[in-house]
C-alpha positions in Angstrom: 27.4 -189.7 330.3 25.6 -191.9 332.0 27.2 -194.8 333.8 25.5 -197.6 331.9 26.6 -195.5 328.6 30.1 -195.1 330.1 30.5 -198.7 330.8 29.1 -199.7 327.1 31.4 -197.5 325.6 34.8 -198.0 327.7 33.6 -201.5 326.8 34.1 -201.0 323.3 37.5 -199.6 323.5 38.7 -202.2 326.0 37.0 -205.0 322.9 39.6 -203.1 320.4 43.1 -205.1 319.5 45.9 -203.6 317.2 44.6 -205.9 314.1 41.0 -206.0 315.0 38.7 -204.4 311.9 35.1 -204.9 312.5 33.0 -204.6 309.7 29.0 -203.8 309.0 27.9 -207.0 307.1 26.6 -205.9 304.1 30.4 -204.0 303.5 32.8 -205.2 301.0 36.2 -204.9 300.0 37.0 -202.0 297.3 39.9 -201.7 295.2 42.3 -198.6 296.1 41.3 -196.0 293.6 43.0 -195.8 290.3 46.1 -193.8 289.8 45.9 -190.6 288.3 42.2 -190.0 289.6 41.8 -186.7 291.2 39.5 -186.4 293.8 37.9 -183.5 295.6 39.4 -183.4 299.6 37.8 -181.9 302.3 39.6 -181.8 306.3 37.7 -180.8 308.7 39.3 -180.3 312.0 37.1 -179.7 315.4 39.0 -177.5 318.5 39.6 -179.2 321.5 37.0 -181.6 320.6 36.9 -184.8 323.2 37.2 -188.0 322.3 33.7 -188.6 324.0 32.0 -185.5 322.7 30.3 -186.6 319.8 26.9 -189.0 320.3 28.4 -191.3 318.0 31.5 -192.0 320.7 29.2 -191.5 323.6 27.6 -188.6 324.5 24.6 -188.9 326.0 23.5 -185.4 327.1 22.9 -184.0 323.4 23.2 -185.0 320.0 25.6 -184.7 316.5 23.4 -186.3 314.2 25.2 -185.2 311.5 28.6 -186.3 312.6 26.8 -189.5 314.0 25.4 -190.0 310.1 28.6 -189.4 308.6 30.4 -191.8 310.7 28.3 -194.8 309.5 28.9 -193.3 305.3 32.1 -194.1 305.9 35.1 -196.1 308.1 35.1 -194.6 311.7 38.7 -194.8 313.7 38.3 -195.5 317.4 42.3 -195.2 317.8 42.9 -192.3 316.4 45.6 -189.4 317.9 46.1 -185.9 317.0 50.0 -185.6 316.6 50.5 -182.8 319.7 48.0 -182.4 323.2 48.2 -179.2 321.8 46.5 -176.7 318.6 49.4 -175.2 317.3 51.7 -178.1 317.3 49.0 -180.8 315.5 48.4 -177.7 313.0 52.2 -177.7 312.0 52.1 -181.9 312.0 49.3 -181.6 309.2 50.4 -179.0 307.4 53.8 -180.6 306.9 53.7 -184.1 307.2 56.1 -184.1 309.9 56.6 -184.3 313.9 56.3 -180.8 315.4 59.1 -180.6 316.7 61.2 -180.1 313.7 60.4 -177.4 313.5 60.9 -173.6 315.8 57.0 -173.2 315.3 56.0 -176.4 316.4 57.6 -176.0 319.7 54.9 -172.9 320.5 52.6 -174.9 322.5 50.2 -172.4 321.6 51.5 -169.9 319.5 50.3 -166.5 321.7 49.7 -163.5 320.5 52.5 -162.0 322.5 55.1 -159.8 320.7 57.4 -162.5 320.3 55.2 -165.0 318.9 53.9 -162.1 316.9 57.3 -162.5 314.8 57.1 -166.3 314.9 55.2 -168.6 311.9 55.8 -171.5 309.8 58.4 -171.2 307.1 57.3 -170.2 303.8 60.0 -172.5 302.1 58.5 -175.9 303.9 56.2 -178.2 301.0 53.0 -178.5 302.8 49.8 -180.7 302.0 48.2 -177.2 300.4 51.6 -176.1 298.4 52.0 -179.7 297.2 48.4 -179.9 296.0 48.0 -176.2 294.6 51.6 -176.8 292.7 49.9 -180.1 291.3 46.5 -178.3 289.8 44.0 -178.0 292.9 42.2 -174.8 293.7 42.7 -175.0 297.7 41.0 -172.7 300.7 41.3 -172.5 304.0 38.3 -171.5 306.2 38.2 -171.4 309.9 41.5 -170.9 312.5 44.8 -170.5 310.9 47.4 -170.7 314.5 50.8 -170.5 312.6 51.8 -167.0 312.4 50.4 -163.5 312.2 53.0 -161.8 309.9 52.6 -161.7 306.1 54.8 -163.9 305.3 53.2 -166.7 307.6 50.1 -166.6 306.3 47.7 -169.2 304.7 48.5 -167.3 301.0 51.9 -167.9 301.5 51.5 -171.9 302.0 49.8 -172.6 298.9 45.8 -171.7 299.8 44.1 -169.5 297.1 41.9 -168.3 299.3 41.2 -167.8 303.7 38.7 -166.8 305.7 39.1 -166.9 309.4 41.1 -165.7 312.5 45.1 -165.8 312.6 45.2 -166.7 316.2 44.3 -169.8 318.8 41.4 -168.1 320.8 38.8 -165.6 319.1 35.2 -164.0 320.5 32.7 -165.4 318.1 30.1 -162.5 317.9 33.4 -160.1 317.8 35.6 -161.4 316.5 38.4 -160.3 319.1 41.6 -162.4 320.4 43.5 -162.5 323.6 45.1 -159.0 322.9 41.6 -157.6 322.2 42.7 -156.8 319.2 40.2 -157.7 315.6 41.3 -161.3 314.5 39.1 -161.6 311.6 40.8 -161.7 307.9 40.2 -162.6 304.2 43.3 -163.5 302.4 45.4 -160.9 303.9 43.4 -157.7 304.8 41.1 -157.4 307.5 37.7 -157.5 307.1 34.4 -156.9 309.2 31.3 -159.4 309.4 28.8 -160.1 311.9 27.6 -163.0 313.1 28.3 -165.9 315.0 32.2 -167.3 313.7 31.3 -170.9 313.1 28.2 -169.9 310.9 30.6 -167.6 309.0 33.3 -170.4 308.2 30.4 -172.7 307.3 29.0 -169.9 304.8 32.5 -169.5 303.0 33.0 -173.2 303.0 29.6 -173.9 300.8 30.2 -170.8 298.7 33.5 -172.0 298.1 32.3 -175.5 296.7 29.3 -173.9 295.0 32.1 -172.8 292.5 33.3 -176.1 292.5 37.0 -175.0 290.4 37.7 -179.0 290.4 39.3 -180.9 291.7 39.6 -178.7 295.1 41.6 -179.0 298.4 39.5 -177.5 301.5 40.6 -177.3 304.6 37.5 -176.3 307.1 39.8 -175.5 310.6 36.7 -175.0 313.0 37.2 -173.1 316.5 34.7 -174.8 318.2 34.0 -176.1 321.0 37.4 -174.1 321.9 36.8 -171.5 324.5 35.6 -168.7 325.2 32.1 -170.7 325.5 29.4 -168.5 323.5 26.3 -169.9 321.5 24.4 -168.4 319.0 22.8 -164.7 320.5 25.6 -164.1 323.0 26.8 -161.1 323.9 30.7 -160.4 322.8 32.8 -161.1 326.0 33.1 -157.0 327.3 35.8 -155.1 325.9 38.7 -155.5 328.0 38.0 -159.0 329.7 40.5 -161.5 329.2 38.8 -164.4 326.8 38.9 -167.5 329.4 37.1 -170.4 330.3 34.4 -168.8 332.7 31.3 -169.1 330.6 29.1 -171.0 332.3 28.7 -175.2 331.2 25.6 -174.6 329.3 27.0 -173.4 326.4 29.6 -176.2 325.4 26.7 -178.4 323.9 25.3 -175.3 321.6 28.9 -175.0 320.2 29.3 -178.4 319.6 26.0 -178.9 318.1 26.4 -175.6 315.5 29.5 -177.0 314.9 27.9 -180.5 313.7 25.1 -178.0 312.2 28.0 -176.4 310.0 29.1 -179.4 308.6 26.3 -180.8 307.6 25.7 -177.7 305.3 28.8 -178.3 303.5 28.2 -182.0 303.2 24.6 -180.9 301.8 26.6 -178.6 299.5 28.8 -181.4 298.4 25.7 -183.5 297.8 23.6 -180.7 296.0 26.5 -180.3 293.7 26.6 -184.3 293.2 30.7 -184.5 294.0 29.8 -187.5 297.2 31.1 -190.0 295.1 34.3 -187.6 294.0 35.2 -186.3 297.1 37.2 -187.6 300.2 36.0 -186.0 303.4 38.2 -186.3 306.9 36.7 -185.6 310.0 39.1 -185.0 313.4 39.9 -183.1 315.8 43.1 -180.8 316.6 44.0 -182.1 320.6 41.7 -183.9 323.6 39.2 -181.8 324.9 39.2 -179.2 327.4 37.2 -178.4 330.9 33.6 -179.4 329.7 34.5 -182.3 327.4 33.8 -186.0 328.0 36.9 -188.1 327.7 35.1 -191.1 327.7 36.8 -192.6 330.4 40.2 -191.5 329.1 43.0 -190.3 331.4 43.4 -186.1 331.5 42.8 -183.9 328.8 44.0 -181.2 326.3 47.5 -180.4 327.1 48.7 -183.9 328.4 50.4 -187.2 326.0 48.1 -189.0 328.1 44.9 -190.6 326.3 42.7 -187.6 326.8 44.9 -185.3 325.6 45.5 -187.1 322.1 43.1 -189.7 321.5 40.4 -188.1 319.2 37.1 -188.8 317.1 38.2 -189.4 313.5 36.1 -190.4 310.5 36.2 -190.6 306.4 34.0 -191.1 303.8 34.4 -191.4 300.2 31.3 -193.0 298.3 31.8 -195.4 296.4 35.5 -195.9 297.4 35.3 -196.6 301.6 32.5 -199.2 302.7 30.2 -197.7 304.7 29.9 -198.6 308.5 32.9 -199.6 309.1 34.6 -199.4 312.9 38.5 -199.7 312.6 40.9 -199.2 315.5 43.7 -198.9 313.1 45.9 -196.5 315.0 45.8 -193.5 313.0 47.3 -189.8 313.8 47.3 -186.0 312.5 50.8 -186.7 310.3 48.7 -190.2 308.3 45.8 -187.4 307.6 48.4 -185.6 305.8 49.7 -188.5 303.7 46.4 -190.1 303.2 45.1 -186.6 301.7 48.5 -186.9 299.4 48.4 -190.3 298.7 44.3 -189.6 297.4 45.3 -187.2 294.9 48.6 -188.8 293.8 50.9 -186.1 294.5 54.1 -187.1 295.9 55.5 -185.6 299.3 58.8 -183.4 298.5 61.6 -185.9 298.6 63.9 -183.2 300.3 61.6 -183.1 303.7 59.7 -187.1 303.7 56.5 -187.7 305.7 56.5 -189.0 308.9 53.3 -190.3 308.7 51.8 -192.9 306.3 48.6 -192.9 303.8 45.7 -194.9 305.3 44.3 -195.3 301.6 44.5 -198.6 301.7 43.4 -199.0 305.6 40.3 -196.8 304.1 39.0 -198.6 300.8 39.8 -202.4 302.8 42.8 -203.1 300.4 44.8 -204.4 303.4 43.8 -204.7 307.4 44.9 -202.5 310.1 48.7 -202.2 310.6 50.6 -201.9 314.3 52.3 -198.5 314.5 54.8 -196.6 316.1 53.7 -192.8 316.7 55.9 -190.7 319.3 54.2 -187.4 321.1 56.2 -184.8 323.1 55.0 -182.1 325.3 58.1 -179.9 326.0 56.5 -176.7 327.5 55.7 -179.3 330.6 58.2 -182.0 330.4 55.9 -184.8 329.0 56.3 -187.8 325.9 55.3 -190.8 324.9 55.6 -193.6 322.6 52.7 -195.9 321.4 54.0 -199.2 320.0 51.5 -201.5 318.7 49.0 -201.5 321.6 51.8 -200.6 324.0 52.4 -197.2 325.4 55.4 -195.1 327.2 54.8 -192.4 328.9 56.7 -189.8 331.3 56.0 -186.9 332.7 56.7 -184.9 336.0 55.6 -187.1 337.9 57.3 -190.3 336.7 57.2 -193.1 334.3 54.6 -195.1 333.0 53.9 -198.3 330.8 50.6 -198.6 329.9 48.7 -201.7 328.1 46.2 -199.8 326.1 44.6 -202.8 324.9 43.2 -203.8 328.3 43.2 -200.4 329.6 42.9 -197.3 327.3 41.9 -195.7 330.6 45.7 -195.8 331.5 45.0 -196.6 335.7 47.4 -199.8 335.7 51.6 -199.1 335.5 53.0 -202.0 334.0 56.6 -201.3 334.1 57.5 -203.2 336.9 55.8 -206.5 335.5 56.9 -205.9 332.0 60.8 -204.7 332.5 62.4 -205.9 329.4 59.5 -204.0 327.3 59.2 -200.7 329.4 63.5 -200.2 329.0 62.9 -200.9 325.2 59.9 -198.2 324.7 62.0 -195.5 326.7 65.4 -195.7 324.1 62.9 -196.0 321.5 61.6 -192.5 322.4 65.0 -191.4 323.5 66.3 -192.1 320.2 63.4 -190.3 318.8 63.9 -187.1 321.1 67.5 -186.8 320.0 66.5 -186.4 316.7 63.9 -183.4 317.1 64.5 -179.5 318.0 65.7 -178.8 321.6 62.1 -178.0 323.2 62.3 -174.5 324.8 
């Protein structure tokens, strides 16, 4: 990025306040829609997608006009936080509603394709956004990285999704289709299967067949891999048969991914639109953690495996013609565990009283109904030793290396440590998260 761009768009997120909505002005207020209304809901969910990686947040050095297009449909979120630094932990927090770390699966930060991970997955007996929803009529699917158990009885079939395509584990080859072991990671439903080509154009070709056949209304969860390492574009080579997938491709290819990935989606928008469900279908855009060695941050502090900004803060965007204004900026303070009670809340299914969200639906946040709200979201990193608490536009953090209390506000960048000037404040944030801790699973 440039250092003009840089400074526009650090610029922007310095502008943002708790309670700020911005507005295009030809945007208008829209009732929240009816109950009993059953829309179509799509989730798409980038890799280790930066918070700076998209055009539309400010990079310069290629373009997602598709993404970019799609933001200004619909209601773009410049505060918004996957619930872990981390993919396998932020996949547990949508699929149940909850923090992570309630459960043994969410403390894999990853889940590896070791032995003993290879026993490990996410219990079949949790209520998750896709058993909630097929249990209340939808036809649901799954396409792209699945990341919460290998075993039968862990897989997507077993939480509610008719039907999967995709790779059971956190790193794949995308021409073959290998994991970290080496081993074939390519499945449909439950068996195996065989296909060649380039992964991301494969989940995209599933995803538009899938709403070609349009079994309404429909649940579809698109989990894309890219830009997630190991870096290969479109004609690579696989990564040679015994060489460890890692992050040694060379720089070049981080754009290409990026850009197929933006490609892919605009196919199944196109699909959506050639089967004239816009205006019947909710569409989430995010991302699963910060971004990784060739991401942009932004400006942001660290990266992918860290609570601080880089690590969490993502790209987030929704559209639903017809329902959320078009062009609307937000910096309601949104995070992986609101997705899943938004995406509830839109079909009117009701979370299982016996295990309640920890999240809350952004409906209303998303058809203007009501303005942004102040929040308080907790993240913990325990593989590492890291948390944090974000409190209205306030923000607690530790990690190895000490304490922190950060005004994001003023300084989303997280450079100035406020805890000596703000005492009373900082003491109050760490019991907050304390009190929080004591009520999750011991991390291991």
């Amino acid at each position: 990025m440039s250092e003009l761009s840089r400074r526009q768009f650090v610029g922007i997120l310095t502008a943002a306040t708790g309670g700020l909505l911005t507005r295009s002005s030809n945007s208008a207020a829209l009732p929240v829609p009816h109950a009993g209304e059953r829309p179509n809901i799509i989730y798409i969910s980038a890799d280790d997608l930066g918070y700076g990686d998209l055009s539309g947040y400010g990079r310069a050095d290629y373009q997602t006009p598709v993404l970019d297009r799609f933001g200004a449909e619909g209601m773009r979120f410049m505060q918004a936080y996957a619930i872990a630094p981390i993919c396998t932990p932020t996949r547990v927090g949508f699929m149940t509603g909850r923090y992570p770390a309630r459960h043994p699966i969410g403390l894999k930060e990853p889940l590896t394709t070791s032995e003993e991970h290879r026993r490990l997955g996410l219990d079949p007996a949790h209520p998750t956004v896709s058993s909630l929803l097929k249990r209340a009529g939808y036809t649901t699917a799954l396409f792209g990285k699945w990341h919460l158990g290998f075993r039968p009885e862990f897989q997507p079939g077993r939480h509610g999704f008719d039907e999967f395509f995709g790779p059971l584990s956190g790193a794949v080859d995308y021409v073959a289709h290998r994991d970290m072991s080496g081993n074939h990671d390519l499945y449909y439903n439950d068996r195996p299967v065989h296909h060649r080509g380039y992964l991301t154009d494969l989940v995209t070709e599933h995803c538009v067949r899938f709403i070609r056949r349009r079994r309404q209304p429909f649940f579809l969860s698109v989990q894309g891999t890219a830009p997630h390492w190991p870096w290969q574009q479109r004609g690579d080579a696989p990564v040679p048969q015994g060489k460890r997938l890692n992050e040694d491709e060379p720089a070049d290819r981080f754009p290409e991914m990026v850009k197929a990935l933006d490609q892919g989606i605009g196919q199944v928008l196109r699909a959506v639109e050639e089967a004239r469900l816009a205006d019947r279908t909710l569409v989430i855009f995010t991302s699963d953690n910060g971004g990784g060695r060739y991401s942009n941050m932004a400006g942001l502090a660290r990266g992918k495996g860290h609570v601080w900004e880089g690590g969490i803060r993502v790209p987030a965007m929704a559209r639903w013609p017809g329902r959320i204004p078009a062009g609307v900026t937000t910096t309601q303070v949104a995070t992986t565990l609101d997705w899943s009670a938004t995406v509830l809340a839109a079909a009117g299914v009701a979370p299982a009283a016996s295990h309640p969200l920890d999240g809350i639906s952004l409906l209303s946040c998303l058809t203007g109904a009501e303005p942004p709200r102040e929040r308080t979201v907790f993240w913990r990193r325990g593989e590492n030793g890291q948390g944090a608490v974000r409190e209205g536009g306030w923000k607690y953090l530790w990690d190895k290396d000490g304490e922190y209390l950060f005004d994001l506000v003023h300084d989303p960048g997280e450079r100035k440590d406020l805890k000596v000037e703000e005492p009373a404040r900082f003491a109050r944030l760490k019991v907050a998260y304390a009190g929080w801790h004591a009520q999750m699973l011991p991390a291991t």
